[in-house]
Backbone as a ProteinNet text record, in pm:
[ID]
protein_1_A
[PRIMARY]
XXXXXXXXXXXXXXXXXXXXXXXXXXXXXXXXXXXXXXXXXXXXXXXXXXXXXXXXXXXXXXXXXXXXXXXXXXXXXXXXXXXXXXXXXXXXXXXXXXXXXXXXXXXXXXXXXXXXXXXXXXXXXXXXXXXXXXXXXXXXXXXXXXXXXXXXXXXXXXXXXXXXXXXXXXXXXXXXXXXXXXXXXXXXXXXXXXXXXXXXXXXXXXXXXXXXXXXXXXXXXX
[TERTIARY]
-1564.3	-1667.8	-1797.8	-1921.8	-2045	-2079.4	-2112.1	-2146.7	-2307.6	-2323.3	-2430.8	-2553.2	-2689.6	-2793.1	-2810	-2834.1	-2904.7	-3048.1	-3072.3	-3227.3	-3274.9	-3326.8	-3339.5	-3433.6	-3492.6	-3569.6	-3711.5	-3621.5	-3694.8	-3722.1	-3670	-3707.8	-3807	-3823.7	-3979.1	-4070.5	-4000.5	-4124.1	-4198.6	-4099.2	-4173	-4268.3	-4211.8	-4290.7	-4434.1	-4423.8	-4571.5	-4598.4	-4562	-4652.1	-4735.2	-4669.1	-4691.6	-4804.6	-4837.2	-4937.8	-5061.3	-5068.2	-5114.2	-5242	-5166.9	-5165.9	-5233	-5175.8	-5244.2	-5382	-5390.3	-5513.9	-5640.3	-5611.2	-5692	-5673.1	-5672.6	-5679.9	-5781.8	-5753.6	-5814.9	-5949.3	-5967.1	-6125.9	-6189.1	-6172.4	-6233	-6196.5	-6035.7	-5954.4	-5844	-5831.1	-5722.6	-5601.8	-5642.4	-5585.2	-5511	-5505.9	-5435.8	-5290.4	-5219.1	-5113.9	-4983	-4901.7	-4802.1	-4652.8	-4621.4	-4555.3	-4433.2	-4309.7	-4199.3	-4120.4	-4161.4	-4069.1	-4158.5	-4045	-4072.4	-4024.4	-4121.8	-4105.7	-4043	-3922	-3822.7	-3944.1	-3972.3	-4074.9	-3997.4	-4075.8	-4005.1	-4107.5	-4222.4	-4306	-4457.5	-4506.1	-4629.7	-4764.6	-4874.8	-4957.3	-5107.8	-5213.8	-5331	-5379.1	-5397.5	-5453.2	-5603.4	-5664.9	-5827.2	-5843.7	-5900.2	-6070.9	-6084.4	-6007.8	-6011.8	-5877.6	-5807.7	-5705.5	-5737.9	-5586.1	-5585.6	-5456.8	-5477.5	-5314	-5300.7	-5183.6	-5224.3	-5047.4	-5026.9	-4871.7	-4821.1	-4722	-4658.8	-4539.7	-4506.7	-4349	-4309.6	-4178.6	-4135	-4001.2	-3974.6	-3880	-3838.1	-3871.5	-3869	-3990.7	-3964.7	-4072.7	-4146.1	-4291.2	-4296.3	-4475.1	-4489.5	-4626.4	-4680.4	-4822.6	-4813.9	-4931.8	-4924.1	-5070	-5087.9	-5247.7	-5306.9	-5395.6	-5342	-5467.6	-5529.1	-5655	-5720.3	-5813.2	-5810.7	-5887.4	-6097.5	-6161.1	-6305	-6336.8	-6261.5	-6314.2	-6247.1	-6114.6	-6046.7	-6104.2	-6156	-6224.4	-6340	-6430.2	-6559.3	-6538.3	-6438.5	-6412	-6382.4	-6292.6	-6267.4	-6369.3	-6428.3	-6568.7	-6638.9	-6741.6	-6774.6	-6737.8	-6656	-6588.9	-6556.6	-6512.4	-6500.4	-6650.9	-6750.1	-6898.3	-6951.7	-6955.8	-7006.9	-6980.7	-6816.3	-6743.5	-6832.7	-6840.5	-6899.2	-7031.8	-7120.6	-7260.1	-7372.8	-7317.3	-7413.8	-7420.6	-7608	-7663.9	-7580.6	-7573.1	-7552.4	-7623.9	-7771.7	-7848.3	-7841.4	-7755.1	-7771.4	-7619.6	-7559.3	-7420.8	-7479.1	-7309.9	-7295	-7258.4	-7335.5	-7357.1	-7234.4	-7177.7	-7073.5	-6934.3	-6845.8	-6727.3	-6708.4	-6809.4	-6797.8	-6932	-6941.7	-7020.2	-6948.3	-7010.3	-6956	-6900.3	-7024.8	-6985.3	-6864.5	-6847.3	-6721.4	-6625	-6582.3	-6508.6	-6461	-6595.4	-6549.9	-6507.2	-6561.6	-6478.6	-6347.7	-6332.9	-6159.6	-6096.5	-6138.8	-6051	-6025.3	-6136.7	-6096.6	-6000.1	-5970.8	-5891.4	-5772.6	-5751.2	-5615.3	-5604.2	-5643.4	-5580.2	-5542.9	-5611.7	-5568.1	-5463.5	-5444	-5355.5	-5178	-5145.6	-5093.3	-5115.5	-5193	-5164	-5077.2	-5109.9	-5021.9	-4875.7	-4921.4	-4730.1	-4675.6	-4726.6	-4660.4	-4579.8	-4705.2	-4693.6	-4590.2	-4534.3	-4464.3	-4326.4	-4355.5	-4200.3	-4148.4	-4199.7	-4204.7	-4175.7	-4159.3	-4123.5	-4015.7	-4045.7	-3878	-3773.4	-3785.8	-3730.7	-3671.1	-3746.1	-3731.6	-3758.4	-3819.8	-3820.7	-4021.1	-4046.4	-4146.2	-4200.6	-4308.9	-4420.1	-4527.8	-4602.6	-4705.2	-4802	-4912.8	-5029.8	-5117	-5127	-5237	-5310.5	-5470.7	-5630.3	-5603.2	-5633.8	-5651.3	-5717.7	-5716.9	-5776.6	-5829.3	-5987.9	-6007.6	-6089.3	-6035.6	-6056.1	-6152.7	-6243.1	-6287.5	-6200.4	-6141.9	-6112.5	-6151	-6152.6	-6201.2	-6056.7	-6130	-5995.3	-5947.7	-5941.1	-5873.5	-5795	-5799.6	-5735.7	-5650.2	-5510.5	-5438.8	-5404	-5358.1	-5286.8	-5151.6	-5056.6	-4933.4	-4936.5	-4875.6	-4866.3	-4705.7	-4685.7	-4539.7	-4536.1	-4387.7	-4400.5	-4252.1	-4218.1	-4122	-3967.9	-3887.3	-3827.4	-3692.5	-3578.7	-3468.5	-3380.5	-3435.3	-3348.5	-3464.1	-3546.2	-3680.1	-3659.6	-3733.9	-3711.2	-3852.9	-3914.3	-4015	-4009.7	-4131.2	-4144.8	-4277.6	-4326.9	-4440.1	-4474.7	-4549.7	-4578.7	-4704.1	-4709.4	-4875.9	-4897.2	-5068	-5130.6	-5219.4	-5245.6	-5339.9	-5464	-5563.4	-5664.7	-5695.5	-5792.1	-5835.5	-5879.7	-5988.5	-6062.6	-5959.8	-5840.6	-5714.7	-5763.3	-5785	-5830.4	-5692.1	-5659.7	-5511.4	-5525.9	-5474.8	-5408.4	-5306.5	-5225	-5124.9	-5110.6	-4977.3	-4902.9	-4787.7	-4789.5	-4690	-4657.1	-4472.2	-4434.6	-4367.3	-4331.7	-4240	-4157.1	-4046.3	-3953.4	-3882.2	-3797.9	-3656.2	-3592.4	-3444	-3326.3	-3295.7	-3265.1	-3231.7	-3203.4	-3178.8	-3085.8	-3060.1	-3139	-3156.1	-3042.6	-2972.7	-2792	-2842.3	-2864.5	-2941.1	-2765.8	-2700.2	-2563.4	-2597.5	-2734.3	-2724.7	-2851	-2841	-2964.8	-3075.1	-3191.8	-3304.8	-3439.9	-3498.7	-3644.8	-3730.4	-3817.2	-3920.8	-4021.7	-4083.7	-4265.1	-4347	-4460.1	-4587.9	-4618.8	-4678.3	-4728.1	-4870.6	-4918.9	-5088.8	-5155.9	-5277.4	-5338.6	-5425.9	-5389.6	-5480	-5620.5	-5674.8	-5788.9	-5852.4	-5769.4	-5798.9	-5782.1	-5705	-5696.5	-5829.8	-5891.1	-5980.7	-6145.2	-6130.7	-6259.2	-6255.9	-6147.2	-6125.8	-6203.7	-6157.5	-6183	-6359.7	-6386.8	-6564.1	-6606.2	-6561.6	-6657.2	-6678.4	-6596.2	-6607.9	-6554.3	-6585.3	-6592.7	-6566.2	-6650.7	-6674	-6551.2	-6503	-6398.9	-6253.9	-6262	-6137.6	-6123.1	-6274.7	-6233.6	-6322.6	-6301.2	-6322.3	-6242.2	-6297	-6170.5	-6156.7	-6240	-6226.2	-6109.8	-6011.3	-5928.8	-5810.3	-5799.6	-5658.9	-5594.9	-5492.3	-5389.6	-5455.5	-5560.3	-5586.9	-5493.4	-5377	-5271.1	-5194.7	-5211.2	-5136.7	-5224.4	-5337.4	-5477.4	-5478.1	-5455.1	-5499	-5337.8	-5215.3	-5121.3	-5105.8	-5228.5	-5271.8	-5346.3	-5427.8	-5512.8	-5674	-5655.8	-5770.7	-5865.3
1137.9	1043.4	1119.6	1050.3	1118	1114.3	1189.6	1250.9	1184.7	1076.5	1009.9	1115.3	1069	1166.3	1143	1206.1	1153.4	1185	1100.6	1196.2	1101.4	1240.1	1210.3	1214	1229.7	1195.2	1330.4	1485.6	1588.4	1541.3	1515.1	1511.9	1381.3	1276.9	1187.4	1239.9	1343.6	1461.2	1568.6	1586.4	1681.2	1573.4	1485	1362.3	1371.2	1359.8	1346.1	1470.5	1580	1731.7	1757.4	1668.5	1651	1620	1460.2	1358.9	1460.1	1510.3	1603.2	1688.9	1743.6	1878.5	1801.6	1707	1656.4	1562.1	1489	1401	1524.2	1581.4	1711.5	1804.2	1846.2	1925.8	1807.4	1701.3	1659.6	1590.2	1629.1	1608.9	1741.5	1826.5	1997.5	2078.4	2081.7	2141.9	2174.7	2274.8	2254.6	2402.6	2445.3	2559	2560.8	2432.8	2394	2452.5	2450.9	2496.6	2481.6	2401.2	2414.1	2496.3	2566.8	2652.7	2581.9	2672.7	2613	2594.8	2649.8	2625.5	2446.3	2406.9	2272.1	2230.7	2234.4	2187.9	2104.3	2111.6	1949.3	1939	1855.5	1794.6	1677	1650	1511.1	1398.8	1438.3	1339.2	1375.5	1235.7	1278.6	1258	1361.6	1376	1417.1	1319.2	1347.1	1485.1	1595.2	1682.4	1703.7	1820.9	1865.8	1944.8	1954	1908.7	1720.7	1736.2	1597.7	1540.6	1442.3	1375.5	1226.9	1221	1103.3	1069.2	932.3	850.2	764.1	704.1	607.7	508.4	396	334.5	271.2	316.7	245	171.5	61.5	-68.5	-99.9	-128.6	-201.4	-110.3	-82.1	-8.2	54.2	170.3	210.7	233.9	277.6	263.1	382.4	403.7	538.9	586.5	689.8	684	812.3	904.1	1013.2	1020.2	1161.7	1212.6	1351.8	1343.2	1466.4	1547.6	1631.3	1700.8	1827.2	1817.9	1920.5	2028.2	2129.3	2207.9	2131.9	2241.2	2165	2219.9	2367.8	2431.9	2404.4	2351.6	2311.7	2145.7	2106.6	1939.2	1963.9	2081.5	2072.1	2140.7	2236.5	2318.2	2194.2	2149.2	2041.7	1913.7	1872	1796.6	1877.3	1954.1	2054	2046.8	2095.3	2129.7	1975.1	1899.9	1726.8	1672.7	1709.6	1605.3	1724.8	1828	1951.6	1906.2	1849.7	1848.4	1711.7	1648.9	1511.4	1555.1	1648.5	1684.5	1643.4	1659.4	1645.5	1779.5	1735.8	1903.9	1961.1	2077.7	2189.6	2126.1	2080.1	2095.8	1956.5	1883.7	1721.3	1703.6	1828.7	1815.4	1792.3	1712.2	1679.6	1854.3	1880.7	2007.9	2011.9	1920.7	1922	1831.8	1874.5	1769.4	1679.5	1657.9	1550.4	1390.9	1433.3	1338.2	1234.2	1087.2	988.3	1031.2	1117.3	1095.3	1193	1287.9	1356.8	1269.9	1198.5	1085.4	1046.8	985.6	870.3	933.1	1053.2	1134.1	1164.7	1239.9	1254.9	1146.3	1036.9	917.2	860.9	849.5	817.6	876.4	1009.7	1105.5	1111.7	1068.9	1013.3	912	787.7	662.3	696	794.9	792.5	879	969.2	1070	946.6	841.8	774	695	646	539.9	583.7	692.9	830.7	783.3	830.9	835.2	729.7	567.9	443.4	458.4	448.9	514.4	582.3	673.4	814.4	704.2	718.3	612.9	508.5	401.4	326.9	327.7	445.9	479.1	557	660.1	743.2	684.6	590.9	527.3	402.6	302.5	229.2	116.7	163.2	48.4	42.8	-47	-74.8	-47.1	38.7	-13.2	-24.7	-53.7	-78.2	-28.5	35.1	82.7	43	90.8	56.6	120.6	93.5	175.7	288.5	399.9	534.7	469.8	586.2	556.2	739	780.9	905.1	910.4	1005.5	1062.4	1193.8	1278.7	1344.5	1358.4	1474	1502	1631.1	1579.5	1732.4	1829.9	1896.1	2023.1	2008.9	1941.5	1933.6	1762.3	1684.5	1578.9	1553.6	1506.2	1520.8	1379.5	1300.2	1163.6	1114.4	1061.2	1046.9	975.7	922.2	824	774.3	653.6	646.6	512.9	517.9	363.8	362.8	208.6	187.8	178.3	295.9	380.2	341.9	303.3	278.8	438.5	541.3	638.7	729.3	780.4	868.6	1014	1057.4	1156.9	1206.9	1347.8	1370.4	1531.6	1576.5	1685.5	1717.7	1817.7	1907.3	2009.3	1960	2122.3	2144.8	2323.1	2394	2349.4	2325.5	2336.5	2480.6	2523.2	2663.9	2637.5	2638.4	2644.1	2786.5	2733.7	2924.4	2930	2951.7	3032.8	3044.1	3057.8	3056.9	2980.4	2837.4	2750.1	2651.7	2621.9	2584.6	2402	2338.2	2178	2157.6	2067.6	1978.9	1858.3	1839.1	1716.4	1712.8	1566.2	1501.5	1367.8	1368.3	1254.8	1199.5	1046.8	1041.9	905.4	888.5	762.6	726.5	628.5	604.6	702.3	767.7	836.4	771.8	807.7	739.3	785.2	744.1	820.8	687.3	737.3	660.7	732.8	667.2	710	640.4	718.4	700.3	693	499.7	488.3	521.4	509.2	491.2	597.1	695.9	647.4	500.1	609.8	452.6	547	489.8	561.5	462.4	622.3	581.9	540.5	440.9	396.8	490.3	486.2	585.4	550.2	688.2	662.4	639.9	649	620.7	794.5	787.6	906.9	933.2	1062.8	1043.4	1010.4	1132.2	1110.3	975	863.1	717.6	664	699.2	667.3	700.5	861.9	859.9	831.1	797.1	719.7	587.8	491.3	382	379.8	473.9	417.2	474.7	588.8	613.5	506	386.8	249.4	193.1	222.2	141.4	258.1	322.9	408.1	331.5	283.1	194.3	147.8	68.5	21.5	94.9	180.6	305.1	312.7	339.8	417.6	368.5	224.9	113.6	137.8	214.6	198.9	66.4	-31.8	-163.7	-237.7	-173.5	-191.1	-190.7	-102.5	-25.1	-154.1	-156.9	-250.5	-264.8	-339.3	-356.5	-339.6	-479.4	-453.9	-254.1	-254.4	-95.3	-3.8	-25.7	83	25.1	-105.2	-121.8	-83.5	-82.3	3.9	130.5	212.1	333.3	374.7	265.4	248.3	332.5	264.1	309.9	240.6
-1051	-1005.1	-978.6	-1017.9	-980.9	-928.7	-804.4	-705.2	-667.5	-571.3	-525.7	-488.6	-536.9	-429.2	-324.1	-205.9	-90.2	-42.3	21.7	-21.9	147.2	243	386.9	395.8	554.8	615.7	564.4	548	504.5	361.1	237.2	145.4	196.1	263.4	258.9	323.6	381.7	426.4	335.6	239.6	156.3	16.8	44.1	-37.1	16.2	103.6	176.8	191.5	206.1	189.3	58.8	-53.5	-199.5	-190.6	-127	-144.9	-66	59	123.2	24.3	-27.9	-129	-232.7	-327	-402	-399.9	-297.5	-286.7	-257.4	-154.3	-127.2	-262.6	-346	-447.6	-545.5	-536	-671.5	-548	-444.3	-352.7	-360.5	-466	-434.3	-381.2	-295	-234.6	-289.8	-378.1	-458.4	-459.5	-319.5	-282.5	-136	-118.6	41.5	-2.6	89.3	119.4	244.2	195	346.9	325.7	486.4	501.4	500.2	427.7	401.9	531.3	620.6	747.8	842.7	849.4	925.1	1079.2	1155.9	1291.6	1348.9	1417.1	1482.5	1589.9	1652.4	1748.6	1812.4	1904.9	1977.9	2053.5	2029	2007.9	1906.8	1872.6	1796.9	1897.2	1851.7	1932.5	1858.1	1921.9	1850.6	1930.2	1885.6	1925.1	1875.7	1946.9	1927.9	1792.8	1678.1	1693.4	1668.1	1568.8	1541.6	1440.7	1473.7	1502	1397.1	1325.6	1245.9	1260.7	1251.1	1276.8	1158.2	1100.9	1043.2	1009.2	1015.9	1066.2	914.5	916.1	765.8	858.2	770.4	802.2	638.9	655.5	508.5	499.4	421.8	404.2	454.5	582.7	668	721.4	887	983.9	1036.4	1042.9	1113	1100.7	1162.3	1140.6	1080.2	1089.1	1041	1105	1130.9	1250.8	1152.3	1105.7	1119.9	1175.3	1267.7	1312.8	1284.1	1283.5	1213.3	1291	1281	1373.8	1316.3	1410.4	1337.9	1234.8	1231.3	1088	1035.1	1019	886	786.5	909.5	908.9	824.8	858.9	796.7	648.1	639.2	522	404.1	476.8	375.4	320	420.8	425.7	318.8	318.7	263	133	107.2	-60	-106.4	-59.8	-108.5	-135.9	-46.7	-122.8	-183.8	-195.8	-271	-410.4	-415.6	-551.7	-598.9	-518.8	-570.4	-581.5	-594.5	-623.9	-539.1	-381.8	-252.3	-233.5	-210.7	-206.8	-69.6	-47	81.8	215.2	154.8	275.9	354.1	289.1	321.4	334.5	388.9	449.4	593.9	667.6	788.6	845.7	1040.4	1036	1168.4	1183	1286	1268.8	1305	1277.6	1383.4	1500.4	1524.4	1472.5	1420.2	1298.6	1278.8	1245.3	1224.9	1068.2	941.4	817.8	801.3	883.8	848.9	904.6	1017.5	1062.3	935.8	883.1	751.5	658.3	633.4	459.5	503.2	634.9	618.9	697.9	716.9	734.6	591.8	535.6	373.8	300.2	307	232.3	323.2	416	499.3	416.7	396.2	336.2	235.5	160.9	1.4	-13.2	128.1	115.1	144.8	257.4	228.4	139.5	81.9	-19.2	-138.9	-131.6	-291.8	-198.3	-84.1	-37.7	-69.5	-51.5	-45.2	-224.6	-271.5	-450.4	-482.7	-413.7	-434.4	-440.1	-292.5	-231.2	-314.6	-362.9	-425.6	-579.3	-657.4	-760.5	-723.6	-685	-622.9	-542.5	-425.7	-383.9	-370	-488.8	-507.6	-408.1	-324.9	-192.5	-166.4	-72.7	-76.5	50.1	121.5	256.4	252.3	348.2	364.6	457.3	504	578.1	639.8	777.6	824.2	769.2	853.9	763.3	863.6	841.1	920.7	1042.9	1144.9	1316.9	1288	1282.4	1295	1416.2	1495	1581.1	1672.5	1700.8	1771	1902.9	1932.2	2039.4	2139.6	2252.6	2381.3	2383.4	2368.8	2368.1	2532.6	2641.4	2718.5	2709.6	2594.5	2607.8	2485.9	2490.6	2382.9	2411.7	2303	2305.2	2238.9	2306.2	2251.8	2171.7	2080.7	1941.8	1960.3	2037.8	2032.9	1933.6	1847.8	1797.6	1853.5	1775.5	1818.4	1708.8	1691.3	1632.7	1685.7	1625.1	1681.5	1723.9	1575	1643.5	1549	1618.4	1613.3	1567.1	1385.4	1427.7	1375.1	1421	1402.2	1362.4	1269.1	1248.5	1187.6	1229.3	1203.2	1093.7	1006.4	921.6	908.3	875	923.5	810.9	760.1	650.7	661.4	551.4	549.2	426	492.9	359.6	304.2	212	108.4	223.7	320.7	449.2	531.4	524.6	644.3	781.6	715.7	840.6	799.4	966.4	977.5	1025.3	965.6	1035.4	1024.8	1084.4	1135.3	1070.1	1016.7	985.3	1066.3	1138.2	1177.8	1128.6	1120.6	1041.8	1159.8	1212.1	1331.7	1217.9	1213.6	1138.4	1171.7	1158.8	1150.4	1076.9	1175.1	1075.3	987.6	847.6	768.8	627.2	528.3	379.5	276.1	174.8	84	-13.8	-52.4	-146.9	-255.3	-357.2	-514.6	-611.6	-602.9	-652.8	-829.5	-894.1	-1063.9	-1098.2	-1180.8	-1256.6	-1274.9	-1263.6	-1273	-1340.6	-1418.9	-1464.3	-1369.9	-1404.9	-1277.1	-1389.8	-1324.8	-1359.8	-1334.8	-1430.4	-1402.1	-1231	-1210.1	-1085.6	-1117.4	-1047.6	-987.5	-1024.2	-1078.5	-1120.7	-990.3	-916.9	-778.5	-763.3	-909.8	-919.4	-955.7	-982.6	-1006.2	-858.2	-768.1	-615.3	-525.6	-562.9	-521.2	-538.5	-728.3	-726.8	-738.1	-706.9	-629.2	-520.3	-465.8	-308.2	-262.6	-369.6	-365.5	-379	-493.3	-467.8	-331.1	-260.7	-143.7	-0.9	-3.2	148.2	271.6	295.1	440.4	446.4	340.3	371.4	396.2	337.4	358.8	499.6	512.4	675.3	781.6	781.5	868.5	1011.4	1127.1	1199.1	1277.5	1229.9	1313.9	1253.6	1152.4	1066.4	1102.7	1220.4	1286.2	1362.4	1403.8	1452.2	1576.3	1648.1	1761.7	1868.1	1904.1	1964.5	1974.9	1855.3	1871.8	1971.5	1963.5	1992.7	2136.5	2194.2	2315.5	2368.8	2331.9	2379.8	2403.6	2351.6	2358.9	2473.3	2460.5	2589	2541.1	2393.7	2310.3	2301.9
[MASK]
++++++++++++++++++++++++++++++++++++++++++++++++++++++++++++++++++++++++++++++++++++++++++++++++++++++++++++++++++++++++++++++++++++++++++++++++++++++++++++++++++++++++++++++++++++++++++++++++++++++++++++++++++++++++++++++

């Protein structure tokens, strides 16, 4: 008898280290990098310089937090409108800027939207997204991100850019194991670089944070 796949909670983690890696490579970043060792954690948390959340439901439940130091925020800022042919001098000169807000809240959505994509051909199952929530934070204030998880599990991995500037991914989900009983061909996926000049037509709207789950945000006490 042939021997079923299983495919857990780490492999939809390394799904999304993929999407990570890839949306950022095809924005002018194409040298990011995450470390093969992965963090058990036990809660998710927006940390300082600046902090992104963003909530998927459907198939399974769970959310994903990235936080980014300020130099990893601006490095990346930087090399993403550089690539798009914005002069140097008409860059944003701080990461707490509304337009850096909006470029890497944008490149959060597109970085899940690849994931929903991913999932959805590999897994055969379907979710869905909130719009990113980007963040500025004081290095003396951190914020919890709890959802509501029947049996919670969470984990952390470093990112490293070319300037050895470091961020944070956190995944928090339902336990859970998708048992692959047949062969199945997969459908084309989505071409990122078609994900991300999608969403150049319309910016604002990417990273609208008037977009975010109100109810969720005032449970935050946001």
């Amino acid at each position: 008898m042939k021997k079923s796949k299983v495919i857990s909670t780490d492999d939809i983690l390394l799904t999304l280290c993929s999407s990570v890696t890839q949306v950022f490579g095809a924005a002018g970043n194409p040298q990011i990098a995450y470390s093969p060792m992965v963090q058990k954690i036990h809660k998710t948390c927006l940390r300082p310089d600046l902090g992104c959340f963003v909530l998927f439901d459907g198939g399974f439940s769970g959310l994903v937090v990235i936080n980014f130091t300020a130099e990893s925020a601006m490095e990346i800022y930087r090399k993403y409108m550089m690539s798009m042919g914005m002069p140097e001098e008409e860059l944003a000169k701080f990461h707490t800027s509304d337009e850096v807000g909006n470029v890497m809240g944008e490149l959060m959505n597109q970085i899940v939207g690849d994931f929903t994509n991913r999932v959805r051909q590999e897994l055969q199952t379907s979710i869905s997204q909130s719009q990113p929530k980007m963040m500025a934070i004081n290095k003396q204030v951190q914020i919890l991100v709890n959802t509501q998880l029947d049996q919670p599990q969470a984990r952390r991995v470093t990112f490293s850019t070319p300037l050895h500037n470091i961020f944070y991914m956190e995944l928090a989900m339902d336990k859970t194991e998708f048992i692959q009983l047949h062969d199945f061909e997969k459908a084309d996926t989505e071409n990122v670089d078609d994900i991300l000049a999608n969403a150049g037509n319309a910016p604002a709207e990417a990273a609208a944070p008037e977009s975010v789950d109100d109810d969720f945000l005032a449970n935050l006490g946001l």
